[in-house]
Steps between C-alpha positions, in 0.01 A plus 500: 500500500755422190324728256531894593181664421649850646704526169291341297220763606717812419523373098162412486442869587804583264378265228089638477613896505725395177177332343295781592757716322564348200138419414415819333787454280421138423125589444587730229716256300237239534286758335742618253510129393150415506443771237821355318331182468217603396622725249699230335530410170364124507713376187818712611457340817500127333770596303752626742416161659531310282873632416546464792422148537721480188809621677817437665552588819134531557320769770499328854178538511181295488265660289176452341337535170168597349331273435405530096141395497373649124511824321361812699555320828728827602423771316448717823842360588525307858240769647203227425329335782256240515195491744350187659253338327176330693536178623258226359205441719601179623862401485823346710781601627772244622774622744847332593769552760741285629709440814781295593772318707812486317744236541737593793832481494572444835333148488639187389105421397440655137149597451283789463158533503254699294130684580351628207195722567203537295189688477215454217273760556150518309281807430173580352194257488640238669736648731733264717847468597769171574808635723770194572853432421727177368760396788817286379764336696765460216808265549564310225808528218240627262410764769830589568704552198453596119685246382378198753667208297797669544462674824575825304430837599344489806145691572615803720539839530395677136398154393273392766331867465421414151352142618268687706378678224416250248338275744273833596396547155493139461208483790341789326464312204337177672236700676382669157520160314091490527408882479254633240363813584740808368848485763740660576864365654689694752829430636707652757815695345633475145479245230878592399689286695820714465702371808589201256684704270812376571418155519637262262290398179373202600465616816264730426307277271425226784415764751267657222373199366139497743450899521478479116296180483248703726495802305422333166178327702399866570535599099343184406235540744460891435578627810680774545781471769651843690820513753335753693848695713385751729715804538774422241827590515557482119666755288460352161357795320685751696802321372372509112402883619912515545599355191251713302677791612828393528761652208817343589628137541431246778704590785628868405243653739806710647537692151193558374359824431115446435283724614300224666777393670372550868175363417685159360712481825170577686339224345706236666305591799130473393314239461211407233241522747617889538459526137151375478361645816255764308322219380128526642341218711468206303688628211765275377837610269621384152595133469888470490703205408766421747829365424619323734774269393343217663158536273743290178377224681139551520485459115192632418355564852686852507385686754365889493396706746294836589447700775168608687349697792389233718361828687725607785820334291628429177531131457718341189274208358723209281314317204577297258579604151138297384271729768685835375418405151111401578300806548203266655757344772685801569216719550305228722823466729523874518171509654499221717841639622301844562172344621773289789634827612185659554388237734831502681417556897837640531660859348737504290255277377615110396321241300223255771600198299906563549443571854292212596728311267798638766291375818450205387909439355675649891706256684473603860870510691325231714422320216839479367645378834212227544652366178830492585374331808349237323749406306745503765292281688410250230866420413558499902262201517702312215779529640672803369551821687567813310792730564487848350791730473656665780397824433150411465523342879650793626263700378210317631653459847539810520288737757398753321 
């Protein structure tokens, strides 16, 4: 038996009596900063930020602003919550999810192959429900690189992530082309597709190009879209939280003399869902405006987000800029979103229509071996026989 699970066992032990004893301590600077935030002085807050977006060397730190929605918005500071509203008495609630088979690298065959789940789920007088999914095969130079005509920038890795992506929302756009009742569109994890940050320009345009097409259908068409991401690891506001209180200059953490100075190093340990876990069921945050360096190429499809007790866990919900700013679509995805979670089987609870949306999108392991089995065998019977890498055939001939 390679791994040693005798060791591994003894820090395991080690490892959850540390947790257990650092947990009071934690718990009482998440609730030293919860107070902070809610305390804060809104425009302070903006300002700081916005000096610091200003200058040179800039925090490390992601953070996230408030999102200035009118006059009076904050005057209770960040302590303002906003409950559910009730859901229309008939409406629709669409649900994506996707799956995949990336191209493998151990394969002289390039191809990959995508499974897009979807769910449209209808409540109310006319209650019904249409669970299937969109399977794809791709193969050809339009499939496999950005820049097919030149066989630039191949579709891989970060790239091939954000493929999936756009062709999910892309699918959730087609099966709403015909809806008329009030609907609401759910996706699967966040509308920010920050992983192509450090793409190149164009790059990031052509890789854009569809997810943006599909969200101006959904403003067009007046539905409000959500990136519904369950149990998010973000730390946007805790990291505004940081430079609100911070006194010194980016990277002098070592001399500063604040009195808040254990709280600010404390803060690069908790995450925004600590910070907004006293919200009651179905209660969802401010809207804040993320700034991601990533969103200069949305133009104006920015993308905000706000937080919300999905009851059992606080879920981060994306939206575009045009759903923060409509009271009418944010407050009918806000109960949808609420209305989901309530008729989640599971706990924590998760929204029906992402979850059916999920069954429908998994690739089986035996799935993905029948299709390397078929192509194998198709270019066997025209003659050509496919040789993958060494490593690959060791591994497979091996025992174990």
């Amino acid at each position: 038996m390679p791994l040693k699970l005798g060791p591994i066992s003894d820090q395991v032990e080690s490892m959850a009596k540390a947790l257990v004893e650092q947990f009071p301590v934690q718990e009482d600077y998440v609730q030293r900063a919860r107070r902070r935030l809610r305390s804060a002085d809104v425009d302070q807050l903006r300002a700081k930020l916005d000096q610091h977006f200003r200058r040179q060397p800039r925090f490390p730190w992601l953070v996230a602003k408030p999102l200035d929605a009118g006059p009076g918005l904050y005057e209770q500071g960040l302590a303002v919550t906003t409950s559910a509203p009730p859901v229309p008495r008939d409406f629709c609630v669409a649900g994506t999810d996707g799956s995949s088979i990336p191209p493998d690298r151990h394969s002289p065959v390039r191809y990959y192959v995508v499974n897009v789940g979807y769910a449209l789920i209808t409540y109310g007088s006319e209650s019904s429900a249409v669970l299937d999914s969109r399977s794809q095969l791709c193969f050809e130079d339009r499939d496999l690189y950005v820049f097919p005509e030149q066989h630039e920038a191949p579709i891989d890795g970060i790239r091939f992530g954000a493929r999936m992506e756009a062709e999910s929302l892309r699918i959730l756009r087609d099966v709403l082309q015909d809806s008329r009742r009030p609907v609401v569109a759910l996706r699967d994890g966040p509308l920010t597709l920050w992983t192509l940050q450090n793409e190149d320009e164009k790059v990031q345009q052509a890789l854009l190009r569809d997810f943006l097409d599909a969200m101006y259908f959904f403003q067009d068409s007046h539905i409000p879209l959500g990136g519904y991401i369950s149990f998010s690891g973000s730390r946007d506001v805790a990291n505004s939280l940081r430079v609100l209180i911070c006194e010194g200059q980016p990277g002098q953490c070592d001399g500063c003399a604040s009195d808040e100075r254990d709280l600010c190093k404390a803060l690069a340990t908790i995450r925004d869902r600590d910070l907004f876990a006293d919200l009651e069921e179905g209660q969802r945050s401010e809207l804040f405006a993320s700034s991601s360096q990533v969103l200069e190429a949305y133009g104006d499809q920015r993308i905000d987000f706000f937080y919300i007790n999905a009851g059992g866990e606080i879920a981060r919900v994306e939206v575009p800029r045009w759903v923060s700013l409509s009271c009418e679509q944010l407050g009918l995805l806000h109960a949808v979103i609420h209305d989901q979670c309530q008729r989640s089987p599971g706990f924590p609870p998760y929204p029906p229509a992402l979850l059916e949306a999920h069954e429908q999108a998994v690739i089986t392991v035996a799935e993905r071996r029948l299709i390397e089995e078929m192509v194998e065998q198709s270019l066997g019977q025209l003659g050509y026989h496919v040789t993958r890498s060494a490593k690959d055939d060791s591994k497979r001939r091996r025992g174990v």
